[in-house]
C-alpha positions as CSV (number, residue, x, y, z in Angstrom):
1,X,0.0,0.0,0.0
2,X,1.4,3.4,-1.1
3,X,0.7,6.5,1.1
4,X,1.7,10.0,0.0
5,X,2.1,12.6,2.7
6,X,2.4,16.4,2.3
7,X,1.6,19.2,4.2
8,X,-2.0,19.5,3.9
9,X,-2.2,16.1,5.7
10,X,-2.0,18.7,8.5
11,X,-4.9,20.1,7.7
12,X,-7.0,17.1,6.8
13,X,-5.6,15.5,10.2
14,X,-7.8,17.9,11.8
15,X,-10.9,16.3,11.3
16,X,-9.3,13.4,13.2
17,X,-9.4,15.7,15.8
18,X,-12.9,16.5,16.9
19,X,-12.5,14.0,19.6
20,X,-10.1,16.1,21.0
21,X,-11.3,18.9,21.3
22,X,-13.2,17.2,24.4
23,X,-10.0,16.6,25.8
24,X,-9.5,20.2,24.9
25,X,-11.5,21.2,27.0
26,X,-10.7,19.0,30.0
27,X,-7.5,21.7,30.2
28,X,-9.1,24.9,29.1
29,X,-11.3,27.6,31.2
30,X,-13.5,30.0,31.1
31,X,-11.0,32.8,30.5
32,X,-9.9,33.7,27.1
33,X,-6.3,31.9,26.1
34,X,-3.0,34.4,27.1
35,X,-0.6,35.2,24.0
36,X,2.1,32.4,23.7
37,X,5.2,33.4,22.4
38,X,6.7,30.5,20.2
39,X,10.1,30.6,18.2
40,X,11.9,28.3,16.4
41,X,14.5,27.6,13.6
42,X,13.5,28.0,10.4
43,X,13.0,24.5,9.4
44,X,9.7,24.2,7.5
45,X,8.2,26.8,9.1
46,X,4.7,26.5,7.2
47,X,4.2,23.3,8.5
48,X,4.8,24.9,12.0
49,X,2.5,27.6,11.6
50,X,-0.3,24.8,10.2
51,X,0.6,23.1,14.1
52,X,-0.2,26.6,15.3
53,X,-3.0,27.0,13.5
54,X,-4.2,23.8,14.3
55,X,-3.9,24.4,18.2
56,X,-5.0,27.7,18.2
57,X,-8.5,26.5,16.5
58,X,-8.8,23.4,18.6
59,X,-7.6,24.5,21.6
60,X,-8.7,28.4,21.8
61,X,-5.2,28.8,22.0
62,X,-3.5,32.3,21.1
63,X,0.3,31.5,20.0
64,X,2.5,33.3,17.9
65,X,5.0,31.7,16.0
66,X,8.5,33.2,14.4
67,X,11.2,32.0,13.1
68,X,14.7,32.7,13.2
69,X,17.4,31.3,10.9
70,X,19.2,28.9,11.8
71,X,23.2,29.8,12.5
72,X,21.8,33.0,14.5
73,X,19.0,30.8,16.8
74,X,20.6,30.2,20.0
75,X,22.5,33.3,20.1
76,X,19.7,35.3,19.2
77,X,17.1,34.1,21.2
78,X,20.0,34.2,24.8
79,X,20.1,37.8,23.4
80,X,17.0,38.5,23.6
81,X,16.2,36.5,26.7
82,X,18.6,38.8,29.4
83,X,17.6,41.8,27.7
84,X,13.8,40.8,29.4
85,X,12.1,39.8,25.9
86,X,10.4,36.2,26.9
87,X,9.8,34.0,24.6
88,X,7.7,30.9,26.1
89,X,8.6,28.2,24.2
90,X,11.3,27.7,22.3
91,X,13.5,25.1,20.2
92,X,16.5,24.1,21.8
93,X,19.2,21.7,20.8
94,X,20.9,19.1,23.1
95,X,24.1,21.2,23.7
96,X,22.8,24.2,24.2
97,X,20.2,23.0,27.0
98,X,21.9,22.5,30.1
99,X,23.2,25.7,29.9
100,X,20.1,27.7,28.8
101,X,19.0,25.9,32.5
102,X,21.8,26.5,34.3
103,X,21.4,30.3,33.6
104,X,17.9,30.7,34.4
105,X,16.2,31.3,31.1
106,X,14.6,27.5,31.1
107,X,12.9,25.4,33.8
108,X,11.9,22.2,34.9
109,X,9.2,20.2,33.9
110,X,8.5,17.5,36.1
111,X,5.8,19.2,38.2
112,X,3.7,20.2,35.5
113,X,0.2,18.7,34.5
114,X,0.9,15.5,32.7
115,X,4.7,15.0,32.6
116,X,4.8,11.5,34.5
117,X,3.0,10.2,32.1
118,X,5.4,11.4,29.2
119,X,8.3,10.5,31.1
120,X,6.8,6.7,31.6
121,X,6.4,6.6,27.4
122,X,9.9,8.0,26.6
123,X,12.7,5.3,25.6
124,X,14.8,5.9,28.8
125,X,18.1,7.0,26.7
126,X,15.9,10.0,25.1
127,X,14.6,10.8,28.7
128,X,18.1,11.1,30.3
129,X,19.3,13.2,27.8
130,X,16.5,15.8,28.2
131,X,17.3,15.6,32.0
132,X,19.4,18.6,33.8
133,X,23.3,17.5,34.4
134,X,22.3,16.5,37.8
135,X,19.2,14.4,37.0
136,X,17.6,16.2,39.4
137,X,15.0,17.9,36.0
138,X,13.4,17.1,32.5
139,X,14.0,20.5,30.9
140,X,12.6,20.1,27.4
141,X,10.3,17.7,25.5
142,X,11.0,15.9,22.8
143,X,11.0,17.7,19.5
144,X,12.8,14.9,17.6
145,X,15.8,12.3,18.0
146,X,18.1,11.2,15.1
147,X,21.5,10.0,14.7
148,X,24.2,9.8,11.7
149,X,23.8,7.3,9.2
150,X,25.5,6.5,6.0
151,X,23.6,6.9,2.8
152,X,24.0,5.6,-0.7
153,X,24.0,6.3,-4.5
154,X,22.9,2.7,-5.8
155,X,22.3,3.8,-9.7
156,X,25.6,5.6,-9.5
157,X,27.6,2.3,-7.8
158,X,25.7,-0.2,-10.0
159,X,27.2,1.9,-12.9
160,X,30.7,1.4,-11.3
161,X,30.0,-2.2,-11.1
162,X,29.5,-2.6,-7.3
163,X,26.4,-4.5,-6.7
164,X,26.1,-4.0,-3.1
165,X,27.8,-0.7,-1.1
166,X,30.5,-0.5,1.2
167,X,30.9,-2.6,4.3
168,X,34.4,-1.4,5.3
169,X,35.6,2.1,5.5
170,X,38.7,0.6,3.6
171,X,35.8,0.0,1.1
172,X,34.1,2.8,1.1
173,X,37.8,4.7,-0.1
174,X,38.3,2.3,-2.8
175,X,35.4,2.4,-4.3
176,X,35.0,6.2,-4.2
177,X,38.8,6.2,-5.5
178,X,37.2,4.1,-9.0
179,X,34.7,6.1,-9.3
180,X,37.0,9.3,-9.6
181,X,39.2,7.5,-11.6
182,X,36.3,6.9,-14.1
183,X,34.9,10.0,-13.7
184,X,31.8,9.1,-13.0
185,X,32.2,11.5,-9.9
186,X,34.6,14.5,-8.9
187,X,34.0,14.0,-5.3
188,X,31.9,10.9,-4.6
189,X,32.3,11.2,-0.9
190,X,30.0,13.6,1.0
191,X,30.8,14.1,4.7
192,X,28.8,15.9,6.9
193,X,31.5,18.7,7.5
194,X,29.4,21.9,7.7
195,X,30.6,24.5,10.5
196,X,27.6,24.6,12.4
197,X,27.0,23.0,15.5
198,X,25.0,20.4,13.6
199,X,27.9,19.7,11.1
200,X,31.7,18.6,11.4
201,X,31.5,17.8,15.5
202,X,28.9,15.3,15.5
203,X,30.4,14.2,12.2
204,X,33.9,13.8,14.4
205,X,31.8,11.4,17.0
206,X,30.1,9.5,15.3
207,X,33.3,8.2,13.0
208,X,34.6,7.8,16.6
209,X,32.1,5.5,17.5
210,X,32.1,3.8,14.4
211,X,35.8,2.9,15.1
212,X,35.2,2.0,19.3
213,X,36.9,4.9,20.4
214,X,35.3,6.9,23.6
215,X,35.2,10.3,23.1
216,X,35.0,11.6,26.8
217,X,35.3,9.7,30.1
218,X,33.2,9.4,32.9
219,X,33.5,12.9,33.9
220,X,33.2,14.3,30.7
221,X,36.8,14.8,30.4
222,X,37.9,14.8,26.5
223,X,40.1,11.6,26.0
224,X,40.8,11.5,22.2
225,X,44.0,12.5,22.3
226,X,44.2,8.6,24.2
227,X,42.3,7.2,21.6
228,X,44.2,5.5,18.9
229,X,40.6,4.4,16.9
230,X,39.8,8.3,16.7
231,X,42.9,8.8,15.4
232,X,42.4,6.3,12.8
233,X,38.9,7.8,12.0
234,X,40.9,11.5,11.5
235,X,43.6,9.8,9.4
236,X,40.9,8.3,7.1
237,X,39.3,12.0,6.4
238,X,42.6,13.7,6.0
239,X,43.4,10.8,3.4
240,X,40.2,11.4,1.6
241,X,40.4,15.0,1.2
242,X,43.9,14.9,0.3
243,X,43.2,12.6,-2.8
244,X,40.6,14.8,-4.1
245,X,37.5,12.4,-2.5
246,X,35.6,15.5,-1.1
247,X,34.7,18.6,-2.2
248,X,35.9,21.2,-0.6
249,X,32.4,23.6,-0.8
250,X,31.5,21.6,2.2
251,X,33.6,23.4,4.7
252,X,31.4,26.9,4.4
253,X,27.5,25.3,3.8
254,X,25.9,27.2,6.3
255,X,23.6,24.2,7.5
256,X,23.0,20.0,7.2
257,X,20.3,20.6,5.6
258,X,22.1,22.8,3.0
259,X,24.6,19.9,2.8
260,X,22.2,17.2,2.4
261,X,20.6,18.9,-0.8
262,X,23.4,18.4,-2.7
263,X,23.2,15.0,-2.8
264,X,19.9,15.9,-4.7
265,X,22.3,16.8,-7.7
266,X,23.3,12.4,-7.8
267,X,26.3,13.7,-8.2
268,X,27.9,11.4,-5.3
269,X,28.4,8.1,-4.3
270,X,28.0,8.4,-0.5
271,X,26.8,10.7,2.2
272,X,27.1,10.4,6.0
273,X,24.3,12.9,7.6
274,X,21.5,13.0,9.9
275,X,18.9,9.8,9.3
276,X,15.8,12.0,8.7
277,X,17.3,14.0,5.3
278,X,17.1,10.5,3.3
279,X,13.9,11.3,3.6
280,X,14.3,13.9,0.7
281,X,16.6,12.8,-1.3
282,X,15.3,9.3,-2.0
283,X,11.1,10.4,-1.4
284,X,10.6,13.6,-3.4
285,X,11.4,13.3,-6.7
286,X,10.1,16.6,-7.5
287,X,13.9,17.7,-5.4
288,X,15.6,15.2,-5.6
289,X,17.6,13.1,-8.6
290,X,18.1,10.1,-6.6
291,X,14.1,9.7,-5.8
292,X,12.4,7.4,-5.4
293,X,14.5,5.1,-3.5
294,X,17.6,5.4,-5.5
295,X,19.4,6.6,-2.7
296,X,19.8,4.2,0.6
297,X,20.5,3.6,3.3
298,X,23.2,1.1,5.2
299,X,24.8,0.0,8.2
300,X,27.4,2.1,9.6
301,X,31.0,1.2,8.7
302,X,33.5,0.6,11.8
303,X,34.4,-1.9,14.6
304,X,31.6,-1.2,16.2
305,X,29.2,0.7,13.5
306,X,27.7,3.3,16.4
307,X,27.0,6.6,15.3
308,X,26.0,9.7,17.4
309,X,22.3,10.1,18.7
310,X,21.0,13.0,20.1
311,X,17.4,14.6,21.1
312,X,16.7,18.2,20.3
313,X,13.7,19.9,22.4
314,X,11.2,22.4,23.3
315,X,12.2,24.1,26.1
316,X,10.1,26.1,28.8
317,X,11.1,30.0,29.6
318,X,11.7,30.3,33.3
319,X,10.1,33.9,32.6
320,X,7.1,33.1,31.4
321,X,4.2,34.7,32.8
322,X,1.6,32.3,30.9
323,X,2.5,29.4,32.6
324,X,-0.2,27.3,32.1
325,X,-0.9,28.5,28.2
326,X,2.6,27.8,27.6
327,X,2.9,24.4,28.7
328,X,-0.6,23.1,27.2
329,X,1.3,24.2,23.8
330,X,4.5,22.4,24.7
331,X,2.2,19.1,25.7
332,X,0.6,19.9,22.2
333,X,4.0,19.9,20.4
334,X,6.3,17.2,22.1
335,X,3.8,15.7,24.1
336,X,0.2,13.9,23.8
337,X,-2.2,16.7,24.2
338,X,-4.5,15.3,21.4
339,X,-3.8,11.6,23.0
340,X,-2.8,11.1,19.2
341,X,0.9,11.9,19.7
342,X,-0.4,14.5,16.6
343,X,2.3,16.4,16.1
344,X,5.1,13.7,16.6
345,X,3.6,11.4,13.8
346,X,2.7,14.1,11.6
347,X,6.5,14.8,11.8
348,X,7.6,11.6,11.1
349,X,5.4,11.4,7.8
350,X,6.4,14.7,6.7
351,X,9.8,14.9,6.9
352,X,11.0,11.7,8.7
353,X,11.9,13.2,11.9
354,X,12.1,10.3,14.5
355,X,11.3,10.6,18.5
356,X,11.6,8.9,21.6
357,X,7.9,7.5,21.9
358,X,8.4,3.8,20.7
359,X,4.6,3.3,20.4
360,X,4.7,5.4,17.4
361,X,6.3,2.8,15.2
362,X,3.3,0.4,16.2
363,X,1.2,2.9,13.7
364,X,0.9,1.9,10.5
365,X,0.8,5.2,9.1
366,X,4.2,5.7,9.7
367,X,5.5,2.2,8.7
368,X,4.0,2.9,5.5
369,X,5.1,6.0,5.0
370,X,8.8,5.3,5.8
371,X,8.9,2.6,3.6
372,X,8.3,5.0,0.6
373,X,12.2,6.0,1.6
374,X,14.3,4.1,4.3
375,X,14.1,0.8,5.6
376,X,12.4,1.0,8.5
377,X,13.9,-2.1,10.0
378,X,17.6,-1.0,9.0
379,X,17.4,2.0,10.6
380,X,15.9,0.7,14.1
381,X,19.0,-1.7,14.2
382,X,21.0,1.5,13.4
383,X,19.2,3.3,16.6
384,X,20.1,-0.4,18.5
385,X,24.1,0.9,18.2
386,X,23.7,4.3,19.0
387,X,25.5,6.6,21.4
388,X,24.7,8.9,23.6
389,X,27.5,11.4,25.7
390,X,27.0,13.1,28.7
391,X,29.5,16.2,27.9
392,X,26.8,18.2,26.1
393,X,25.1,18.9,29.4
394,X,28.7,20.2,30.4
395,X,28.2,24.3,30.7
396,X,31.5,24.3,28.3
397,X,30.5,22.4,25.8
398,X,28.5,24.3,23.3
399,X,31.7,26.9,23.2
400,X,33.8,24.1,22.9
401,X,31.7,22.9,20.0
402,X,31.5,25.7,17.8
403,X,36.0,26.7,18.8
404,X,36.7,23.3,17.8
405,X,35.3,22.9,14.3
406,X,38.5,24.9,13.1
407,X,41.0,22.7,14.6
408,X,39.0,19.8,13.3
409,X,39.0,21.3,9.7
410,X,42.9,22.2,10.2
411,X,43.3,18.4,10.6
412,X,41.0,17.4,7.4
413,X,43.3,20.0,5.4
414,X,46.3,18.4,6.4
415,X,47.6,21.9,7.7
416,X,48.0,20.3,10.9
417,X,48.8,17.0,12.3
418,X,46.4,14.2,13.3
419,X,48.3,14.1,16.7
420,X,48.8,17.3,17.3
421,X,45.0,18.5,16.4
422,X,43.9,15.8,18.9
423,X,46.2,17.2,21.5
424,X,44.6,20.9,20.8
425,X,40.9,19.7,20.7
426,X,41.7,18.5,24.2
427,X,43.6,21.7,25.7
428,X,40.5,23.6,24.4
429,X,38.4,21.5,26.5
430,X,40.7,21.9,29.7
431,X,40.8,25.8,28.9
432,X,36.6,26.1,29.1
433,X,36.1,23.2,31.4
């Protein structure tokens, strides 16, 4: 059975709704709903405001939603926040969370209307990451979960004569190396190496984890400079930019989702990036040259074949003065408000964005739908090896983040030595930890 899903499935869902709106009105009052103040990146943003709409209709609700693109979020919205301009509820990635909490501008959940009953649902690695460093707080909902995975041109190696993709990073190498050689590509490797916090670091772990190597110890210290499998993961991208493997416009795209359209152009064999933009580039052919389905996905190369995995969130201002407006939004967004988890499926069918509820890949709708572009099953055993680290709720870490993309891209370059880059990555952490 073939199910297409666009935006206006929004829309339509809300006829599904009118038995909510009883539940609705189990939380509402008599009073009229206060102003919410919403912001997010700008990811799909008219799908956001049809959520907004959605709620406001259902729910009497009165939010307003903006945007704010994507390199300037965080700093933009901290800005605003200690100049006294509240926004209620905001998106907030993993490693910017614990500090956003630590500094006042977020709070804690757990005493709110309903948030036992999340927590209980919640796969418990996605719950512990949205907890405070001390464990003591949930500070943000769920607004998706992903991890790295390794994607694939199959037209593009079936031309080479390779029937079935890499299953060694030795592989992988080789295989891009032929199909330079026969210029069927310029670059056929596409790493995830944007700048942005989304880009080269978690690219850096997860070919860490894919190798065995522990990135931090058990006080968040940074250990790489110890670890002889991330220098082998370093060694392997310094080889592959050297010999002309990868392109060098990925060191300035200003986003992975930037990066991930141009593997619309088929113009490369392989592509390491977050699990959710297959769903683009093999399931809208109207984008993409490798849709339907001629893009895909496999396992992760490595000794051990982990890869990264994070939750990003909506987050709570410790400001707001519409407490109870506010959170009834949040519930509607990363939570069950419509006791249809509404908003976290219609997210998965859109755009493929997974989350922590494991219930949801019970509904059919979603199987369905993924199978137009991933293999479900593949990429639930990918989620079985995945890693989670506990440094991001360090207070140090986002800086360290965004200062160490540089020495990391110093390293890919060749300008500086695998050795000594680890070594420098590691006094950077000492210096803000």
């Amino acid at each position: 059975m073939t199910t297409n899903i666009t935006r206006r499935s929004v829309l339509k869902g809300a006829s599904l709704l009118g038995a909510a709106v009883a539940t609705g009105a189990t939380f509402g009052s008599a009073r009229a709903a206060q102003t919410v103040k919403f912001a997010g990146w700008t990811f799909k943003p008219e799908t956001v405001q049809d959520y907004v709409n959605l709620y406001n209709q259902k729910f009497a609700g009165d939010v307003k939603y903006e945007t704010v693109p994507w390199p300037q979020y965080h700093p933009s919205l901290e800005t605003r926040a200690f100049a006294g301009d509240t926004v209620d509820v905001m998106y907030c990635t993993h490693n910017n969370r614990e500090r956003w909490y630590e500094s006042g501008m977020i709070r804690g959940l757990d005493e709110l209307q309903g948030m036992d009953d999340l927590k209980k649902k919640m796969s418990p690695a996605n719950l512990d990451g949205l907890r405070s460093k001390d464990g003591k707080a949930v500070i943000g909902l769920p607004y998706f979960t992903s991890l790295f995975v390794l994607m694939y041109n199959e037209p593009m190696l079936k031309q080479a004569g390779f029937n079935e993709p890499a299953r060694s990073w030795d592989e992988l190498v080789d295989q891009c190396l032929k199909l330079k050689k026969d210029k069927l590509s310029d670059t056929p490797y596409l790493p995830n190496w944007n700048p942005t916090q989304s880009g080269t670091m978690p690219q850096f772990m997860t070919d860490c984890f894919a190798e065995g190597a522990q990135i931090f110890d058990k006080s968040n210290r940074l250990i790489v400079d110890q670890e002889p499998a991330a220098a082998r993961a370093m060694e392997r991208w310094q080889k592959a930019y050297k010999v002309g493997l990868v392109t060098p416009e990925i060191f300035t795209k200003p986003s992975s989702t930037d990066t991930h359209r141009m593997m619309w152009t088929g113009r490369y064999a392989y592509h390491t990036n977050h699990s959710y933009f297959l769903k683009t580039i093999a399931g809208e052919p109207q984008n993409s040259q490798l849709a339907p389905k001629k893009a895909k996905m496999t396992m992760y190369p490595g000794a051990a074949g982990s890869t990264y995995l994070w939750t990003d969130s909506y987050v709570l201002s410790a400001k707001t003065k519409v407490l109870d407006d506010a959170w009834k939004f949040m519930r509607f967004l990363g939570g069950n408000l419509n006791g249809d988890w509404y908003v976290q499926r219609q997210w998965c069918l859109l755009s493929g964005l997974d989350n922590p509820y494991p219930e949801m890949y019970q509904d059919q709708r979603v199987v369905q739908s993924y199978d137009q572009w991933i293999d479900l099953g593949l990429l639930r055993k990918q989620y079985d090896k995945a890693k989670v680290i506990g440094a991001f709720k360090e207070p140090w870490y986002s800086e360290y983040d965004t200062k160490a993309v540089p020495i990391v891209h110093n390293m890919i370059r060749g300008s500086l030595t695998v050795s000594k880059g680890l070594k420098d990555l590691v006094a950077l952490q000492k210096s803000l930890g």
